[in-house]
C-alpha positions in Angstrom: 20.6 -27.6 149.6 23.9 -25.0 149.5 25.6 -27.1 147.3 22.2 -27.1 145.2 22.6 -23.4 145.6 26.1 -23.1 144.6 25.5 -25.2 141.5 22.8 -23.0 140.6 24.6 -19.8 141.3 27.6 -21.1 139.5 25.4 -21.8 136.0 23.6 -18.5 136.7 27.4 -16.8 136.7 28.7 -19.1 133.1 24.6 -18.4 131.6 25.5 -14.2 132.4 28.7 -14.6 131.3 28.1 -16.2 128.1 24.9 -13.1 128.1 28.0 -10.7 128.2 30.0 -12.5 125.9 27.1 -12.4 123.1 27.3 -8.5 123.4 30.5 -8.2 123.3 30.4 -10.1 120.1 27.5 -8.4 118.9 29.1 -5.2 119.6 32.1 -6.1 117.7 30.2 -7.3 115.1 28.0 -3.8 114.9 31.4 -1.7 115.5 32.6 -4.0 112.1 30.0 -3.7 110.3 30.3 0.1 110.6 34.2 0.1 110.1 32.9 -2.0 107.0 30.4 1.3 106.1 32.4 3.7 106.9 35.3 2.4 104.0 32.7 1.9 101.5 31.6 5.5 102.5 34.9 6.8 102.1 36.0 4.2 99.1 32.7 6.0 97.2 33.9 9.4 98.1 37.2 9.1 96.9 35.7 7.7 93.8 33.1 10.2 93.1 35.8 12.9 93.8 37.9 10.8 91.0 35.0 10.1 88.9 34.0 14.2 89.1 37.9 15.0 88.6 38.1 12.8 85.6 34.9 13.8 83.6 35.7 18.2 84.9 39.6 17.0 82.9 37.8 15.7 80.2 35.5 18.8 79.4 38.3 21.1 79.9 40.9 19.3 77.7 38.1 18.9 75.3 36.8 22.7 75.4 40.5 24.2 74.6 40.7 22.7 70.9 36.8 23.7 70.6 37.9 27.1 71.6 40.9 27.1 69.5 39.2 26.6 66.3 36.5 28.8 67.9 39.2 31.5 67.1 40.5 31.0 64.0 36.4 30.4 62.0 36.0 33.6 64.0 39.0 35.2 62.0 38.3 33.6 59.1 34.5 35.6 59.6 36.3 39.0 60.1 38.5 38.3 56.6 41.5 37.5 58.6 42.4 34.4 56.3 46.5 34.3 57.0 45.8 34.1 61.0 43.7 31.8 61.0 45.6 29.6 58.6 48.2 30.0 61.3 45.7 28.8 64.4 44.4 26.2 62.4 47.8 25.0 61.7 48.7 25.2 65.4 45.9 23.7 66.2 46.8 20.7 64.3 50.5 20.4 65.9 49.4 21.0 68.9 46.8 17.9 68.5 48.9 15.8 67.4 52.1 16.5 70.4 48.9 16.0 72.6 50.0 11.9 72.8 53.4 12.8 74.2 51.7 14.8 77.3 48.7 13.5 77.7 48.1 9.6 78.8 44.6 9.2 78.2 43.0 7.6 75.4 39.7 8.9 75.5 41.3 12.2 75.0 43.5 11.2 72.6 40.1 9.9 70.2 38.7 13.2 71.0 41.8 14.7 69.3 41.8 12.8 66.8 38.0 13.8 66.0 38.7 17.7 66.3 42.0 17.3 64.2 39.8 16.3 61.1 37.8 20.2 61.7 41.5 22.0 61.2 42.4 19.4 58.3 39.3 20.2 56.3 39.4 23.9 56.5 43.1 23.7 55.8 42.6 21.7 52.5 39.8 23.9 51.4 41.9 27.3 51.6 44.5 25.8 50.3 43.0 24.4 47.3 43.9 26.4 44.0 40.9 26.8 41.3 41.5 24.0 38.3 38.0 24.6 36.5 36.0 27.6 36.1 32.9 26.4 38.1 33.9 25.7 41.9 31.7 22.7 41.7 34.2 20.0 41.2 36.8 21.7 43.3 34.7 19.8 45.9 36.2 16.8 44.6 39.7 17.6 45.1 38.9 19.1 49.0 36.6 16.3 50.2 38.5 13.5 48.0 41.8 13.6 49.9 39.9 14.4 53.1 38.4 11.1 53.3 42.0 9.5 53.5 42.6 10.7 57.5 39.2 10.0 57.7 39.4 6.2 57.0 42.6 6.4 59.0 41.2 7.4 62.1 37.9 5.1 61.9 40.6 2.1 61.5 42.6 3.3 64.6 39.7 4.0 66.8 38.8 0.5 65.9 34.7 1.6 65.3 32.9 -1.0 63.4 30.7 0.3 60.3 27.5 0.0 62.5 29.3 2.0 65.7 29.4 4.8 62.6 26.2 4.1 61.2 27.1 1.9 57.9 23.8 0.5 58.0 21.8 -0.5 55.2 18.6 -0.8 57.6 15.2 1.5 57.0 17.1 2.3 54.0 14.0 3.0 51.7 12.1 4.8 54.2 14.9 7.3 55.1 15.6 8.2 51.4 11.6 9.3 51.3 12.9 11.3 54.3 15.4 12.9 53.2 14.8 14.2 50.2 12.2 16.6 51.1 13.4 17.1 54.4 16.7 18.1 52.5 14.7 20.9 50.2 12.8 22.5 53.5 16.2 23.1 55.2 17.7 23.9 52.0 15.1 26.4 51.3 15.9 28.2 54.8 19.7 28.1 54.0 19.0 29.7 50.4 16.9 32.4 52.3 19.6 33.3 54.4 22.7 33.0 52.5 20.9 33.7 48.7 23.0 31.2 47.2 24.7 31.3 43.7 24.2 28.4 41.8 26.9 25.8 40.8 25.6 24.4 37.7 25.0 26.7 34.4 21.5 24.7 33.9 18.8 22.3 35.5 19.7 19.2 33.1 19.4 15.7 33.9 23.0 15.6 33.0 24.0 18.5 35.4 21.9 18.0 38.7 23.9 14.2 38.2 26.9 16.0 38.7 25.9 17.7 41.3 24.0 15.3 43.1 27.1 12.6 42.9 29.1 15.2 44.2 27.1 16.6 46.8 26.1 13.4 48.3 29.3 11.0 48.5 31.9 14.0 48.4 30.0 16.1 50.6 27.8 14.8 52.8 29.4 11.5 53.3 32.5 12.8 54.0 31.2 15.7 56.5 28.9 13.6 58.3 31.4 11.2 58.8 33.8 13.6 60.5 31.0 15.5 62.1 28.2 12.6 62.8 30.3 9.0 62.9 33.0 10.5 64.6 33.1 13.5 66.5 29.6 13.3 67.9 29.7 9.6 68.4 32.7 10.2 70.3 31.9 12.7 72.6 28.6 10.9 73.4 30.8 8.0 74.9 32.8 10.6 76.6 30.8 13.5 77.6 26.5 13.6 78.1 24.4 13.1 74.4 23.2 17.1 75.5 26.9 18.1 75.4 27.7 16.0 72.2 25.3 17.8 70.2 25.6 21.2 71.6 29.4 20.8 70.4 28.8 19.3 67.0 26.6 21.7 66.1 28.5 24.7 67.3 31.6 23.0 64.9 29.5 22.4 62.1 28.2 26.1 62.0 31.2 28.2 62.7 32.7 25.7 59.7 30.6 27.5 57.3 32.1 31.0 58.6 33.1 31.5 55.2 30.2 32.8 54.2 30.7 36.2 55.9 27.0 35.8 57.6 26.4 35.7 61.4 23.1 34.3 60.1 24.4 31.3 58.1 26.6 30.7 61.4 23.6 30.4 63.3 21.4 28.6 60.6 23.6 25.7 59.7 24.2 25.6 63.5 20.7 24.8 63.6 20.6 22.7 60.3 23.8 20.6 62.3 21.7 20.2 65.5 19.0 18.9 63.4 21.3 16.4 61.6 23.1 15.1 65.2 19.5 14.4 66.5 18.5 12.5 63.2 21.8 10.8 63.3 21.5 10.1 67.1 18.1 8.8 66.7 18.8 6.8 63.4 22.5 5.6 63.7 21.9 5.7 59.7 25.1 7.6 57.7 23.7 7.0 54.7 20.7 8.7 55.5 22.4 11.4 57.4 25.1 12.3 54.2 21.7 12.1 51.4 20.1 14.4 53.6 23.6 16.7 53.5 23.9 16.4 50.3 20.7 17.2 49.1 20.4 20.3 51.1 23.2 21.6 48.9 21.1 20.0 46.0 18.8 22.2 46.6 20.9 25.3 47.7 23.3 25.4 44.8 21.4 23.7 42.0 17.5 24.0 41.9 17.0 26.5 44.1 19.1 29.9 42.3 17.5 28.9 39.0 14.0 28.6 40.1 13.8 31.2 42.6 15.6 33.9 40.6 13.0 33.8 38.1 10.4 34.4 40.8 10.1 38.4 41.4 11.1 39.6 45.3 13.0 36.2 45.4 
């Protein structure tokens, strides 16, 4: 019977020792499991903090060429041509060192987006008059634009559809644009009481300035402005923030008009054309809608309106 006892005693002992073996395992399995938690806690945090370090970079680098050509449409709007010929120009250097400092490639897109704003404005002020009527001086600004234009599309590597080549809803859009084109047209011609570009309303004439308009124009601005610079700051900063940018570009570019209220407008009219674009992915609806807003503004508009008294 003792040695029944014993026996008994002895597998009680190896049954509570094996008990205390299974908690210490489990314990060493819970304390793993939150040594495992606590670095995926902390791998998270560091990466958040990264993540939130990365995208705060990004939105300042991005803001200080914004704010730079900010400056010089601004002098540009008080008449102070020869400074802001000098910002834009530094703007453009400056850009362009950016590769040697800056290691990023999103940036460097970015740049290369915001370098076209400069570019354009330079071209245009430095463009002497050839022909009496500005109109095909257009030509000659928006002609050798479209050069660093097809340049930085190649380089960036965007396929036609990434910048809206597309030849899809094509009918329908082109019954969209068209009118939608003469209502914000008509708002422009309000605010800005546009001269007209051609001498008459012949089918000859609103040719011209329809060719012009549309694939020198449009095209070419809503390809900088739409294909490029908006598309690339949606990948790189929120669709809100893409827009609100774009369209602040797009209206202090038309600073030459000498209006706070054309500022604002085509501000508008370039909010408008991101969300169409944004919605659509369709340039060539996008640059007929452009170009027939100026249609409108600088062909049919001046010589029908002016004949109407208190218009």
């Amino acid at each position: 019977m003792e040695k029944g006892q014993e026996v008994q005693k002895v597998q009680e002992n190896i049954q509570d020792a094996q008990k205390v073996q299974n908690i210490q395992e489990n314990v060493r399995g819970i304390q793993n499991v939150q040594k495992s938690v606590q670095k995926n806690v902390q791998e998270n945090i560091q990466e958040n903090i990264q993540e939130e370090f990365k995208s705060r970079r990004l939105r300042l680098l991005t803001a200080l060429p914004v704010l730079g050509i900010t400056i010089a449409e601004l002098l540009i709007f008080s008449g102070r041509m020869g400074a802001a010929v000098w910002v834009h120009i530094g703007i453009v250097i400056s850009l362009s060192l950016s590769d040697i400092f800056l290691k990023d490639p999103e940036i460097h897109r970015i740049y290369q987006a915001l370098m076209l704003l400069p570019v354009l404005r330079l071209i245009n002020l430095s463009m002497p008059i050839f022909f009496e009527t500005t109109l095909y001086t257009f030509m000659f600004v928006y002609g050798p634009l479209a050069i660093p234009v097809i340049i930085i599309i190649h380089h960036q590597r965007d396929s036609l559809e990434q910048i809206g080549i597309t030849m899809k809803n094509f009918v329908p859009y082109m019954l969209i644009a068209v009118p939608l084109g003469f209502l914000l047209g008509f708002g422009e011609y309000l605010t800005i009481r546009s001269g007209y570009l051609i001498p008459d309303l012949t089918f000859v004439n609103l040719l011209k300035l329809t060719f012009i308009m549309v694939f020198f124009v449009g095209l070419v601005e809503e390809l900088i402005f739409r294909s490029i610079l908006q598309s690339r700051l949606e990948k790189a900063l929120t669709v809100r923030e893409a827009l609100l940018i774009t369209s602040l570009m797009f209206g202090l570019m038309h600073s030459g008009y000498g209006t706070f209220q054309e500022i604002l407008y085509t501000g508008f009219v370039g909010l408008i054309m991101g969300l169409a674009f944004y919605k659509t992915k369709s340039l060539p609806f996008i640059a007929v809608l452009h170009g027939f807003v100026n249609v409108f503004l600088f062909g049919v508009l001046p010589h029908q309106l002016n004949i109407l008294p208190g218009l």
